[in-house]
Structure formats: structure tokens, C-alpha cells
C-alpha positions as CSV (number, residue, x, y, z in Angstrom):
1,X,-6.0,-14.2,3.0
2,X,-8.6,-16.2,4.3
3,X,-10.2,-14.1,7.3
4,X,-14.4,-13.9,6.6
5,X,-14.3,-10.5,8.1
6,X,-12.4,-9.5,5.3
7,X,-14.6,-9.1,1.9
8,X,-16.7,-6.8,0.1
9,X,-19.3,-4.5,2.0
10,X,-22.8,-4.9,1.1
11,X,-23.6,-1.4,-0.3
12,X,-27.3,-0.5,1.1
13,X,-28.0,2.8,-0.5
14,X,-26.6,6.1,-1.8
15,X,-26.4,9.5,-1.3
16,X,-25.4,13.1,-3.0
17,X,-23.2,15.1,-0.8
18,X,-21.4,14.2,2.4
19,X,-23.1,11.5,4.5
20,X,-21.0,10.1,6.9
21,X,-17.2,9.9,7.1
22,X,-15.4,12.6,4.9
23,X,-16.8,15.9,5.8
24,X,-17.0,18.2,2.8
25,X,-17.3,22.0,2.6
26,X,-18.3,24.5,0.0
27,X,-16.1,27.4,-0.5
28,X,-16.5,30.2,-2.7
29,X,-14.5,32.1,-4.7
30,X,-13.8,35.0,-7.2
31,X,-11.5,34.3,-9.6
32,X,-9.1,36.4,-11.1
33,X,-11.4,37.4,-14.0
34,X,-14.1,38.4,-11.8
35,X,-16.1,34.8,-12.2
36,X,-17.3,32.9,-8.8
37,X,-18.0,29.8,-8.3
38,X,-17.9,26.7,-5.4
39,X,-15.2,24.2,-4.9
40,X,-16.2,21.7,-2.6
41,X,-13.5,20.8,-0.7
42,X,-12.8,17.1,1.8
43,X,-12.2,18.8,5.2
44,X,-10.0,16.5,7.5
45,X,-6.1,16.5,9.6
46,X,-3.4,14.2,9.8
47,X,-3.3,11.1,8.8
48,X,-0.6,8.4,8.4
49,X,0.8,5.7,6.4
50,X,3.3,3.5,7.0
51,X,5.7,1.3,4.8
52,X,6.4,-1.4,7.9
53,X,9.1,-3.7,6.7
54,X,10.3,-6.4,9.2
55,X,13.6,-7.7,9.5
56,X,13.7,-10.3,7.3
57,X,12.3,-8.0,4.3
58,X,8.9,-8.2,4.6
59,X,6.1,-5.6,4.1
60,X,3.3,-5.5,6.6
61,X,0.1,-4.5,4.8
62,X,-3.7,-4.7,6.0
63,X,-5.8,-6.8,3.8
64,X,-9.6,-4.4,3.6
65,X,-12.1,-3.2,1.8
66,X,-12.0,-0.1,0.3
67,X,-15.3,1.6,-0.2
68,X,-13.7,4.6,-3.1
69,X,-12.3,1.6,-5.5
70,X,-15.2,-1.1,-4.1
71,X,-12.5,-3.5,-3.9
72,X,-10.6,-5.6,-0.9
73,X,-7.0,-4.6,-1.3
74,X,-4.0,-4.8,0.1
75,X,-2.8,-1.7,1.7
76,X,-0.3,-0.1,4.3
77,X,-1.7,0.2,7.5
78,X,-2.2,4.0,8.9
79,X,-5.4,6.5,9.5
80,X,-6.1,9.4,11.3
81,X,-3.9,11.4,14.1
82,X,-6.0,12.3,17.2
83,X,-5.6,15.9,18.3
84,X,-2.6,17.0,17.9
85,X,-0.8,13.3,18.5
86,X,2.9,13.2,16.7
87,X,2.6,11.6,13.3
88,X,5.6,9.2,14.8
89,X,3.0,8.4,17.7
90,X,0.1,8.0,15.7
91,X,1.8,5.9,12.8
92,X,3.1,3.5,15.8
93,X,-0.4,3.2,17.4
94,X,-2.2,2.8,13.9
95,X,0.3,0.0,13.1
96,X,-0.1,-1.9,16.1
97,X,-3.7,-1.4,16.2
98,X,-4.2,-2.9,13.1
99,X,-1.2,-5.2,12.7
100,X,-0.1,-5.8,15.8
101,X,3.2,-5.0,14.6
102,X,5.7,-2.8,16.3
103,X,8.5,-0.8,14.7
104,X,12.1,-0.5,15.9
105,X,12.5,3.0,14.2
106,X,10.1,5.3,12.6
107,X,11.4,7.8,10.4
108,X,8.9,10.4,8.2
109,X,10.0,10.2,4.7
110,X,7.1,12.7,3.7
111,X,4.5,15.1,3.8
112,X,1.3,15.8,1.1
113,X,-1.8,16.7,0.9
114,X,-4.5,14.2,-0.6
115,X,-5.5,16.0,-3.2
116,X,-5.5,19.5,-4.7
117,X,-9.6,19.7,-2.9
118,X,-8.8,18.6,0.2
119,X,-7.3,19.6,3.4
120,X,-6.0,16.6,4.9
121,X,-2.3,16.3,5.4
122,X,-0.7,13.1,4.9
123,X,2.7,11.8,5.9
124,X,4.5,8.8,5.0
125,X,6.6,6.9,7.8
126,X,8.8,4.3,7.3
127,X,9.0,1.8,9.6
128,X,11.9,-0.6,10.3
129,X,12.5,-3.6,11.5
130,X,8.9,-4.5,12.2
131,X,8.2,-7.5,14.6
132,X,4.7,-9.2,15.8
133,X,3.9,-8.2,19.4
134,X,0.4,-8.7,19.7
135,X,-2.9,-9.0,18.6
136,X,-4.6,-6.3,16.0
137,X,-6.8,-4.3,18.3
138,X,-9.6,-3.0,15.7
139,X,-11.4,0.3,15.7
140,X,-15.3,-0.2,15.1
141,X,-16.2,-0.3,11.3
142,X,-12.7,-1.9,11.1
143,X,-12.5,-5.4,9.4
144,X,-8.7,-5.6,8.3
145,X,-6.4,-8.8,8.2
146,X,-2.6,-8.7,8.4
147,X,-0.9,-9.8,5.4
148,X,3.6,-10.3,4.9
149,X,4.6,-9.8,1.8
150,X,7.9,-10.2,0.4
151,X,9.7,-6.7,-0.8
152,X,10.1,-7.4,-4.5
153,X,6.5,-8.6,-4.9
154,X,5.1,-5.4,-3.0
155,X,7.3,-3.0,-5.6
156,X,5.3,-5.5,-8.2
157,X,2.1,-4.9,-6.3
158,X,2.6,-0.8,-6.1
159,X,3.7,-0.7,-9.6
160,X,0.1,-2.8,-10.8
161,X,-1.9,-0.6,-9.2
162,X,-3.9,-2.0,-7.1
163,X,-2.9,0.5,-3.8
164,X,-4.6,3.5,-3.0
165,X,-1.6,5.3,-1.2
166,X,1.3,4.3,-4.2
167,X,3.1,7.3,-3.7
168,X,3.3,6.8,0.0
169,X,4.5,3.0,-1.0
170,X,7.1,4.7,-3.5
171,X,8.3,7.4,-1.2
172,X,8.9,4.7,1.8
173,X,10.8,2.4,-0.7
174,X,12.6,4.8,-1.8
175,X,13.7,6.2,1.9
176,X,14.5,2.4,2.9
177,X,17.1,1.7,-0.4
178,X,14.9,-0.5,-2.2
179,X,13.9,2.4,-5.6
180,X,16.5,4.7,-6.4
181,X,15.6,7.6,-7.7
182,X,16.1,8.6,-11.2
183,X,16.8,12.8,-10.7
């Protein structure tokens, strides 16, 4: 995990209320009692996240900064559908966009929303036997490094909490064999 692209951002200022990439909107409401009030609410469409595992048991995560935690973490690669792309089409671009990686299947394990505020919907593909094919081809505003990391330690790394999509991570395990669930 050596890359120099890949570090902390150099906050420069901050703002109340939306500002740049989350758009946020202010709904009102009357609740059942007769009360209003404004929820605001993250505004977005589909995005993606994959659990790539490659054939020899590998997860393929990408190494960034996160500005919501302020940290450089480890995380599956995804982001945002275009349009009305296929979440299979738009997890295969994201991961070989950022990765470089290619899948042999894709399989949607499952669907959420990111939050009980927010309008985003979020699936969870799992993708198998994940090989190298080419360079990452970053986005602008991207700085991201490919890191492999062994199955067991990635359960370890999900379970210490240091990923922001965990229950993507657990859901994808969990589809592939490696968590069984207790129900």
C-alpha cells in the first residue's frame, strides 16, 4: 500500500448544507398527530458494490480516502450506475475501472437503500473468479490503489470495522459460502 496518490485529502474549508457531491433535499411533512416538520433527505440512484474474489481466494478491494470517516481505507470497489445501465454492467465497468479486474460471473446477492434519509439504492454483486486484465482507468477526483487480500483476513477486516459498505462485504460472503448464516 505504497501508491503517493493514495493518502489523506487536505481538507480546505467547510460548509453547512450540500456543497458539492451528495445532493440533499428538504421535504416536509405532517405527521400523524398533525405536527410538521423537514427531513432532509441525500437524493441519488444506483450504485454498486462488489465483493470481487479471484480464483485463488482473494478479495479485490480499492485502497482510498474516504472523506465521511476522514480515513484511507480499504474498500470494495463500486459507485454510481449511469442512466439506467444494469447494476451487472455498471458493477463490471466500476471494477475494472478502478481495479482493472474482470469478473468471470456476476451475480446480485442484494438490494438496500443507504439509509432510512436517503434515496439511493444500493446492490451488492458478487463477483467470481476475478482476474487482472488491465490497468485501473480512474475517474477525475479518483485516487484509489488496488489492493489483494486473502479471504480470512478480509472477514477479519469487515468484522473490525474499518469498511464503510460491511453489510455489502457480509451479504457477498455470505452468497459466495464463506459466512453461513445463523437463521
Amino acid at each position: 500500500m505504497g501508491d503517493v496518490r493514495v493518502r489523506e485529502w487536505t481538507q480546505l474549508s467547510e460548509m453547512d448544507g450540500p456543497a458539492g457531491f451528495l445532493k440533499v433535499r428538504g421535504l416536509r411533512y405532517r405527521y400523524p398527530d398533525g405536527n410538521e416538520d423537514v427531513w432532509d433527505i441525500l437524493v441519488g440512484g444506483v450504485t454498486v458494490a462488489i465483493v470481487a474474489v479471484t480464483e485463488d481466494d482473494q478479495v479485490v478491494l480499492a485502497h482510498q480516502y474516504r472523506p465521511g470517516p476522514g480515513q484511507v481505507l480499504l474498500e470494495l470497489p463500486g459507485g454510481n450506475a449511469d442512466g439506467d445501465e444494469p447494476v451487472e454492467v455498471a458493477a463490471a465497468r466500476e471494477l475494472l475501472e478502478e481495479t482493472g479486474y474482470e469478473a468471470a460471473t456476476l451475480e446480485v446477492v442484494m438490494q438496500t437503500y443507504l439509509a432510512s434519509y436517503a434515496s439511493h439504492r444500493r446492490y451488492a454483486v458478487l463477483a467470481r473468479g476475478c482476474r487482472k486484465v488491465a490497468e485501473p482507468t480512474l475517474d477525475d477526483g479518483e485516487f484509489v490503489e488496488t489492493v489483494l487480500m486473502p479471504i480470512g483476513e478480509f472477514v477479519q477486516h469487515v468484522l473490525g470495522g474499518q469498511l464503510t459498505d460491511a453489510d455489502v462485504a457480509f451479504a457477498g460472503l455470505t452468497a459466495a459460502g464463506y459466512l453461513k448464516p445463523t437463521v
